[in-house]
C-alpha positions as CSV (number, residue, x, y, z in Angstrom):
1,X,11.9,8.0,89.6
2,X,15.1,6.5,91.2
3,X,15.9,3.0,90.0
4,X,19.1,0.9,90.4
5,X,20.3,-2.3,88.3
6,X,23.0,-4.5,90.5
7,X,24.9,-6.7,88.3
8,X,27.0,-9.3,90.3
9,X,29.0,-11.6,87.6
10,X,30.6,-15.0,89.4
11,X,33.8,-14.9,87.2
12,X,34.0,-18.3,85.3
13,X,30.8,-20.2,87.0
14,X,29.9,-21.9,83.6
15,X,26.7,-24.3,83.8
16,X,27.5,-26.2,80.7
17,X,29.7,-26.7,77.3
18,X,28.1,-24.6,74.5
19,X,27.0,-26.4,71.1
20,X,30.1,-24.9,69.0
21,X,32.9,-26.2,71.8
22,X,33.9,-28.8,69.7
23,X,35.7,-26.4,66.8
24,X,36.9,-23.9,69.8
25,X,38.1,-25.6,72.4
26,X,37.6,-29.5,71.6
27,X,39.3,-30.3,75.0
28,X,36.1,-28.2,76.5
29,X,33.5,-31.1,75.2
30,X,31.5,-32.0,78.7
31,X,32.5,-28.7,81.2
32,X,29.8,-28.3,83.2
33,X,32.1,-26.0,85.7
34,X,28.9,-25.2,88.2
35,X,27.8,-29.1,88.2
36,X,30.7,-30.9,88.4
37,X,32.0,-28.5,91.4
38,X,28.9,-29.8,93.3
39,X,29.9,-33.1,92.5
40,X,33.3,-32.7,93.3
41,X,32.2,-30.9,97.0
42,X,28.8,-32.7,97.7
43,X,28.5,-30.6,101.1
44,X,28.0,-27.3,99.5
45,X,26.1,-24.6,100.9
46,X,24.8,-22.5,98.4
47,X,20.8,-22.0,100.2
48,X,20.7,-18.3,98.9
49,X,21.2,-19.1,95.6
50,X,18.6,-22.6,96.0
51,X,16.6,-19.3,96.5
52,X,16.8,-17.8,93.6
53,X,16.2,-20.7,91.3
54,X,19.9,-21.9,90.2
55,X,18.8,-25.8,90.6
56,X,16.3,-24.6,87.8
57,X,19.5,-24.1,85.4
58,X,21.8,-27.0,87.2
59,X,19.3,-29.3,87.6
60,X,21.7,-31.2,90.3
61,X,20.4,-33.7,92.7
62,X,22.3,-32.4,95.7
63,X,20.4,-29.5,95.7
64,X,17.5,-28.2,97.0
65,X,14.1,-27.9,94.7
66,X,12.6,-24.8,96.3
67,X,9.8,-22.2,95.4
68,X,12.1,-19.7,93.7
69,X,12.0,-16.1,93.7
70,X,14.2,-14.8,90.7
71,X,13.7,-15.9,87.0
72,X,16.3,-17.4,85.5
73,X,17.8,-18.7,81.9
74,X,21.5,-19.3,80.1
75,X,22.9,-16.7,78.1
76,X,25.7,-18.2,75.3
77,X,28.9,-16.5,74.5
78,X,29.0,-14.2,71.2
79,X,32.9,-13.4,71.6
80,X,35.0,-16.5,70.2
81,X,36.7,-19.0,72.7
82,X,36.0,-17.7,76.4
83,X,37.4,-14.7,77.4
84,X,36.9,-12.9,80.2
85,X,37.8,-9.2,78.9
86,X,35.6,-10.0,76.0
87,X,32.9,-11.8,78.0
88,X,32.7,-8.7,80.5
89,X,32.7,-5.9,77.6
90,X,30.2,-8.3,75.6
91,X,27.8,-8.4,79.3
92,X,28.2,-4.3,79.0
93,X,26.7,-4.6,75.8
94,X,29.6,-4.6,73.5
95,X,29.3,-6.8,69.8
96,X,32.3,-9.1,69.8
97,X,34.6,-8.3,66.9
98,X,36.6,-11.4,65.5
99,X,40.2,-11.5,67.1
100,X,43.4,-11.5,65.3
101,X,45.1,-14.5,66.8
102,X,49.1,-14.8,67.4
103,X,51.4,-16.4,70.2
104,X,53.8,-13.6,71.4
105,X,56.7,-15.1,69.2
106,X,55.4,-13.9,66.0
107,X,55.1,-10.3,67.3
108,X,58.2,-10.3,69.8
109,X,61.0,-8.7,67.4
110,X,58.2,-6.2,66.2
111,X,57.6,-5.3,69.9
112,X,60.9,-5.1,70.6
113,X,62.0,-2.9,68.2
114,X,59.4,-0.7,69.1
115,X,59.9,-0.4,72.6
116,X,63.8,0.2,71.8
117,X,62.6,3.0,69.2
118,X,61.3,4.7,73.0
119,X,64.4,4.2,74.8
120,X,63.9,1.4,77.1
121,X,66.4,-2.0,77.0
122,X,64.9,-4.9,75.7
123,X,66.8,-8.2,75.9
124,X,65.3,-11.9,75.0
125,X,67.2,-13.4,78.2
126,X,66.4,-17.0,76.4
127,X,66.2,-18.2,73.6
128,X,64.6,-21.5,74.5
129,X,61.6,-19.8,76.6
130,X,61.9,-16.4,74.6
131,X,59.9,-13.3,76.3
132,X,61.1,-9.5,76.9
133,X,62.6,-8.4,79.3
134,X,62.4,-4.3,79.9
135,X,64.9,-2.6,81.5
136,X,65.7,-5.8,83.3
137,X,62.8,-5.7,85.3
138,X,59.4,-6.0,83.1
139,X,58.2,-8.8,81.2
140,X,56.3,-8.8,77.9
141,X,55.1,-12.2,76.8
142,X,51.7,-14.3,76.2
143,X,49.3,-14.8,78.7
144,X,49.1,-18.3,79.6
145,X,45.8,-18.1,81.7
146,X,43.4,-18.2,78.5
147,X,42.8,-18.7,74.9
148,X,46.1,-19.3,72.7
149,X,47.1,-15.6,71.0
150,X,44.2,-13.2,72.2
151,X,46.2,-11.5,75.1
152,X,49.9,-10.5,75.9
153,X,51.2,-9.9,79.4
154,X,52.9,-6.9,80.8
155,X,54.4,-7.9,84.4
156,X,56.0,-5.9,86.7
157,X,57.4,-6.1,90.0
158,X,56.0,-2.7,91.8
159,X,58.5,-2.2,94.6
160,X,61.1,-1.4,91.8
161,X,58.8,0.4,89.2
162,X,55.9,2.4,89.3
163,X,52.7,1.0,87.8
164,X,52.3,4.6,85.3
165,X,55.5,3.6,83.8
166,X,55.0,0.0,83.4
167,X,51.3,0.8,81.5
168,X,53.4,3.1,79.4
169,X,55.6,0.0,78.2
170,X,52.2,-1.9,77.8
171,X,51.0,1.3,76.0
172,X,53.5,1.1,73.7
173,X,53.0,-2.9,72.8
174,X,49.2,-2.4,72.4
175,X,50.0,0.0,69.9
176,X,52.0,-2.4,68.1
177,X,49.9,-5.7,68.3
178,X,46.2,-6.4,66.9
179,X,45.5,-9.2,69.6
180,X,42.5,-9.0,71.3
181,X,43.9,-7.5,74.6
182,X,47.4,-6.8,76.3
183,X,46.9,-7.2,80.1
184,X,49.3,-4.4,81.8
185,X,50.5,-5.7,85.7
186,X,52.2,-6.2,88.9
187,X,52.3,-6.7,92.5
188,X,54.1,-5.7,95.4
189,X,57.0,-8.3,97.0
190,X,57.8,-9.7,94.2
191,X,61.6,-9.9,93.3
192,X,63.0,-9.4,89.5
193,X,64.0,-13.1,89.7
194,X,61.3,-14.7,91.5
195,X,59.1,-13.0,87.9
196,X,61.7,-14.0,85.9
197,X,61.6,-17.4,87.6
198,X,57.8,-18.0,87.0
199,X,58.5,-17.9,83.0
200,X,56.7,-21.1,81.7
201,X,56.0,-23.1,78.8
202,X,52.5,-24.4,78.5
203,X,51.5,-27.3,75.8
204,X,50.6,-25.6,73.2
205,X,53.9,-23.8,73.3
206,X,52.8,-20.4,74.6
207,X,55.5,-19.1,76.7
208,X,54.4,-16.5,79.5
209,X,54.5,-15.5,83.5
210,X,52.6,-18.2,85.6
211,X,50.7,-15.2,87.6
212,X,49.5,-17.0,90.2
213,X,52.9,-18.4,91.0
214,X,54.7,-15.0,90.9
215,X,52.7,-13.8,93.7
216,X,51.5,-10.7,91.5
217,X,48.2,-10.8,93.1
218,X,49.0,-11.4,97.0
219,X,49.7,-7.5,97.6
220,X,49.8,-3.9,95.9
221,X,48.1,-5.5,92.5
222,X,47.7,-3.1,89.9
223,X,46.0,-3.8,86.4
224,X,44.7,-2.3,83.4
225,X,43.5,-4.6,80.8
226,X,43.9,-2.7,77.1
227,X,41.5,-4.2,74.4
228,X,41.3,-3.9,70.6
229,X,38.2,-2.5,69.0
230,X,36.3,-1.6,71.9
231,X,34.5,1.3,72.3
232,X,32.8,2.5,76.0
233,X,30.3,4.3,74.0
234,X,28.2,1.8,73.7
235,X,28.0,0.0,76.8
236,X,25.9,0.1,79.6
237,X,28.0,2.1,82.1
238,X,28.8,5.0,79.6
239,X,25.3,5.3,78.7
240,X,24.4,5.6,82.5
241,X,27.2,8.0,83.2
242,X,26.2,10.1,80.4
243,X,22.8,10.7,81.4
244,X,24.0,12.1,85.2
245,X,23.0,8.4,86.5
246,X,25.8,6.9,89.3
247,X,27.7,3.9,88.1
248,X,29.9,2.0,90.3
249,X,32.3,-0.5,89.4
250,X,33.8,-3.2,91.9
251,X,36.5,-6.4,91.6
252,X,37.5,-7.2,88.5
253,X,34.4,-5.1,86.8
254,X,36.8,-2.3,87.3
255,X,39.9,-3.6,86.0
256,X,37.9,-4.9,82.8
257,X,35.3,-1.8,82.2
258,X,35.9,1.7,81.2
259,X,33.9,4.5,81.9
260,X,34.6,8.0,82.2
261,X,33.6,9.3,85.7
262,X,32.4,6.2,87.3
263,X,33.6,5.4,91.1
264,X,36.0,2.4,91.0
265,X,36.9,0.0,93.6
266,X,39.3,-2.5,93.0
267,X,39.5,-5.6,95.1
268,X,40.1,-9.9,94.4
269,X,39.2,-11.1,98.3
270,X,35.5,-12.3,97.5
271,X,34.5,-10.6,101.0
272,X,35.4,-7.9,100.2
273,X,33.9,-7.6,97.0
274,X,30.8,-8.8,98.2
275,X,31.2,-6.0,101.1
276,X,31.5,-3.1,98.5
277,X,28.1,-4.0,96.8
278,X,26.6,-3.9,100.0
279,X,28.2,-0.4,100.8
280,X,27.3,0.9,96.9
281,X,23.9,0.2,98.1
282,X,23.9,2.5,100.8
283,X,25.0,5.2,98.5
284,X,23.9,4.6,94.8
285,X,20.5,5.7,94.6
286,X,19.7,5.9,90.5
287,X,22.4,3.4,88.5
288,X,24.2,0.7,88.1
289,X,26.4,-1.1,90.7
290,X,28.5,-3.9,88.6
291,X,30.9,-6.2,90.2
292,X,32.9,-9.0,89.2
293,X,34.1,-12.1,91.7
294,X,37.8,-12.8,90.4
295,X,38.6,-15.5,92.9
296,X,36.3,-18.1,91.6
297,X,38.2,-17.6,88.0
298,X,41.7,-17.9,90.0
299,X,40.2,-21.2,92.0
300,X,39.8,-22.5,88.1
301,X,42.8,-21.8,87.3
302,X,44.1,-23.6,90.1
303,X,42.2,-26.8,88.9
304,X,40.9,-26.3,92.7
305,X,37.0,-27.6,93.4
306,X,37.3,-27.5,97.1
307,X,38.6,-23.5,96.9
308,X,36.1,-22.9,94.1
309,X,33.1,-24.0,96.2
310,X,34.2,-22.1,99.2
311,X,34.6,-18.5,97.0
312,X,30.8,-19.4,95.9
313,X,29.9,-20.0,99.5
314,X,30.9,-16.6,100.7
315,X,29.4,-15.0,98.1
316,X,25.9,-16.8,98.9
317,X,25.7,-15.7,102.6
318,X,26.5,-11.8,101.6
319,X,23.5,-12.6,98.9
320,X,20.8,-12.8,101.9
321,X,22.1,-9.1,103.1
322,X,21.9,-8.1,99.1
323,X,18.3,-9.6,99.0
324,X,17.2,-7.9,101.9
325,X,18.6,-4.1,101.0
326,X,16.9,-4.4,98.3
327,X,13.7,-1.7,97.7
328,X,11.3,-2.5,94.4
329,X,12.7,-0.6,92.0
330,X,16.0,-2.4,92.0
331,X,16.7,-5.1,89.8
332,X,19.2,-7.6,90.6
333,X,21.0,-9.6,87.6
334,X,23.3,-12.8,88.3
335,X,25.8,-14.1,85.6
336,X,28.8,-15.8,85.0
337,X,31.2,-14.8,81.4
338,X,32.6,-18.2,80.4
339,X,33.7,-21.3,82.2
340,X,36.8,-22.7,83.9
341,X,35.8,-26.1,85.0
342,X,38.4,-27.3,87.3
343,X,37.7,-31.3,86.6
344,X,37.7,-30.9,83.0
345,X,41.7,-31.9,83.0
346,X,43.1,-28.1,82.0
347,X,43.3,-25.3,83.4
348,X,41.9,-22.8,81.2
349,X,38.5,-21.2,80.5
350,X,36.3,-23.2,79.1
351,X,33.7,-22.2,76.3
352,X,30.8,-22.4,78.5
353,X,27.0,-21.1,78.8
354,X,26.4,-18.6,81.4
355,X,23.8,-19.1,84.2
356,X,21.3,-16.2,84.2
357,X,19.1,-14.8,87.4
358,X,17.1,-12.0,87.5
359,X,15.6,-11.2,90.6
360,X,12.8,-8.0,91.3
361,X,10.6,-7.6,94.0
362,X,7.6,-7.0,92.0
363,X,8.4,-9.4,89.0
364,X,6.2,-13.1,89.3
365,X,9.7,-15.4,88.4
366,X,9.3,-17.1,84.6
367,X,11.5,-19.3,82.7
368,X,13.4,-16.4,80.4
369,X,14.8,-19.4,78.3
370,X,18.4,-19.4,76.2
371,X,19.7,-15.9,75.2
372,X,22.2,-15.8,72.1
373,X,24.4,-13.1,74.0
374,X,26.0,-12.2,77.4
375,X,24.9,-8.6,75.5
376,X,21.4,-8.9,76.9
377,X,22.2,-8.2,80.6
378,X,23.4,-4.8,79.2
379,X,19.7,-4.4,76.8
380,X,18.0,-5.3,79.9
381,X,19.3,-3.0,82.4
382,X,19.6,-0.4,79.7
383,X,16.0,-0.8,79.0
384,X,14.8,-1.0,82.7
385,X,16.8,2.4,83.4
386,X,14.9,4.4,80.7
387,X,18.6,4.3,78.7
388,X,19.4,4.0,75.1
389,X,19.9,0.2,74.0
390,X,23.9,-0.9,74.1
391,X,25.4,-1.7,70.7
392,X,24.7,-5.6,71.3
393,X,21.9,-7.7,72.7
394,X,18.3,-8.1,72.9
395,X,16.6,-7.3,76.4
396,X,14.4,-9.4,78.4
397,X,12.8,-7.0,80.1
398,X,8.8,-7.3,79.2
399,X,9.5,-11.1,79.9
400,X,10.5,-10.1,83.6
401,X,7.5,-7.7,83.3
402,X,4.8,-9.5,81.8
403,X,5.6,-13.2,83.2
404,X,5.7,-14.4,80.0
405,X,8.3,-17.3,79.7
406,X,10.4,-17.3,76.4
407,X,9.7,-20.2,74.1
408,X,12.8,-22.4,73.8
C-alpha cells in the first residue's frame, strides 16, 4: 500500500522562547518570532494556515479562530542553542550530540598549517580581523549567522573556482576541527574583493563573511554543509531509501540532509520551493518529500518583519494547491527548527519552540500537546511508513490515529 509523508519545515518560524533560553542564549528571553511578526505586520494573510489550526499554537488576536483541520502541538529543541544543521538532522531523527565549541581563532594556525601541508597558500591578510585566505581567493573563518563556535565558513567566489575544489579545501578543515559543522560555499558574480570586503566583526568578536552582503546567494549558489558526529543511518530519509521507498529532498532540506540515492533539488526563492513540492507530488508515489523554506531564515537574519511575513504569505497560498493534491494516505507534517525573531534586537537564531501541524485526511484533528524533540517528526513518519524508528524521538502517530490528545 502506497503511502507518502510530506514534510514542509518554515526555516526559523519559532512560536516562542523555550524554558532553558535564559543559560543559552539570555538575549533570546521573550522571542516569540511567529507572534511578534504578526504584530509587527498586522495585515497578514496567512488563511491557509488559519486552516490548519496555527492560531491554536499562536494564540494571536489578529487571527482568525476557525474550525481546524490538522492537529497541532510544539516540539522543543534537543540540539543545544539553535541550529539549523542540527535542528534539521535532529527533525530526521538524529540524537543531538554535545558540540565542541571554538571561535575560528583558536583553530586558525591549526587549519592553516594543514591546508599548507596540501599545497594550497594560506595567508592571514589581517591581523586585526584575522581569517584565511586560500590561494587568494577562498575564505575560511567563523560563521557569523548563528551560535558562537559551532560552525566555520568556507566561501568562494565560483566564476574563479570550481565548487569541487573549494569543498576539498572545506574537506580538509573539517577534518581538522571538532565544531559542530563547517559550511562549504559560494556564488556566482562575486569578485575576490567584494568577499574579502564583506569580512566582519560581530560583538561577541567572531570574525567571518557577512553572506548576505557578499551576494553569495543571488546566483550560481553552491553549498554543502559538513557536520560532526552525524550518521544518515539513522534518519528518516536513509531508512526510506533503504527499503526501495522514493525520497525527495528540496531547498535547504537538501543542502542540510544526506542520503544516498535520493533526488535533490536545490533552490532559496520560496516559489519555487513551494513549486517543487507540488511537482514531487505528481511523481512520488510511496515516500517522503521533505523540504525546507530558507528565505524566511534569511528575512531573520535581516532583522526584516515586513520580508518575513511576505516569504510566509507565499508559502500559504501554494499550501491550498498542497491541501488539495493530497489523496488519504498522505500525511502532511509542518514545522519550523529554531527561531530567528527579527524584533528581538539581534540577528541570530533564537532558541525557540517549534510549531507543529499535522494534517491527514482521515485523522479527527486533536491537541498532540509539547514534544521534547524536533526527533518526533522523523518517529512519526517513520512509523506511518511501516519503517524502522530513527535513532531519536518518540512518534505521535496513535495520537493522530486514535484522537486522543496528549496530556500536557
Amino acid at each position: 500500500m502506497n503511502r507518502r509523508v510530506i514534510i514542509i519545515i518554515l526555516d526559523s518560524l519559532g512560536v516562542g522562547y523555550m524554558e532553558d533560553a535564559s543559560n543559552y542564549h539570555p538575549a533570546d528571553v521573550g522571542a516569540n518570532t511567529f507572534y511578534h511578526i504578526i504584530d509587527q505586520v498586522p495585515a497578514m494573510k496567512i488563511p491557509n494556515l488559519e486552516r490548519m489550526g496555527i492560531n491554536k499554537i499562536l494564540h494571536h488576536p489578529n487571527l482568525k479562530h476557525v474550525n481546524h483541520i490538522a492537529s497541532y502541538g510544539v516540539l522543543n529543541l534537543m540540539h543545544q542553542g539553535a541550529d539549523s544543521f542540527e535542528g534539521h538532522n535532529e527533525i530526521m531523527g538524529t540524537k543531538p550530540k554535545k558540540a565542541y565549541l571554538a571561535p575560528f581563532l583558536i583553530n586558525i594556525d591549526h587549519v592553516k598549517l594543514a591546508l599548507e601541508k596540501q599545497g594550497y597558500h594560506v595567508s592571514i591578510p589581517n591581523s586585526e580581523l584575522p581569517y584565511l585566505l586560500v590561494n587568494d581567493l577562498v575564505i575560511v573563518a567563523d560563521n557569523i549567522e548563528t551560535d558562537y563556535g559551532q560552525i566555520y565558513n568556507v566561501s568562494a567566489p565560483l566564476d574563479h573556482i570550481p565548487f569541487e575544489e573549494v569543498l576539498k579545501i572545506g574537506q580538509c578543515v573539517r577534518d581538522h576541527v571538532e565544531v559542530n559543522r563547517v559550511i562549504v560555499l559560494g556564488g556566482e558574480h562575486v569578485t575576490q574583493e567584494h568577499l574579502k570586503n564583506s569580512v566582519e566583526r560581530r560583538a561577541d568578536g567572531l570574525v567571518g563573511v557577512n553572506s548576505p552582503k557578499s551576494n553569495v546567494y543571488k546566483q550560481g549558489y553552491q553549498v554543502r554543509h559538513l557536520g560532526y558526529g552525524i550518521s544518515p543511518q539513522g534518519q528518516l530519509p536513509t531508512l526510506a531509501k533503504n527499503k526501495g521507498l522514493d525520497v525527495s529532498l528540496i531547498g535547504k532540506m537538501q543542502d542540510v540532509i544526506y542520503c544516498k540515492g535520493a533526488k535533490r533539488l536545490p533552490g532559496v526563492n520560496t516559489e519555487q520551493v513551494m513549486k517543487d513540492i507540488l511537482q514531487e507530488m505528481n511523481y512520488v508515489k510511496n515516500g517522503v518529500i521533505a523540504a525546507t523554506v530558507q528565505e524566511t531564515d534569511l528575512a531573520g537574519h535581516a532583522q526584516n518583519p515586513f520580508r518575513y511575513s511576505d516569504r510566509i504569505e507565499v508559502v500559504d497560498r501554494y499550501l491550498s494547491d498542497v491541501l488539495e493534491n493530497m489523496t488519504d494516505k498522505d500525511l502532511l507534517i509542518m514545522s519550523a527548527d529554531h527561531g530567528n525573531d527579527p524584533t528581538i534586537g539581534h540577528s541570530q537564531h533564537t532558541r525557540e519552540k517549534a510549531y507543529l501541524l499535522a494534517f491527514h485526511k482521515k485523522f479527527s484533528p486533536v491537541n498532540i500537546g509539547e514534544r521534547h524533540t524536533l526527533s518526533d517528526i522523523a518517529a512519526t513518519s517513520a512509523e506511518y511508513l511501516g519503517l524502522h524508528l530513527p535513532e531519536n524521538g518518540d512518534s505521535f502517530l496513535t495520537l493522530l490515529q486514535e484522537g486522543k490528545e496528549e496530556k500536557s
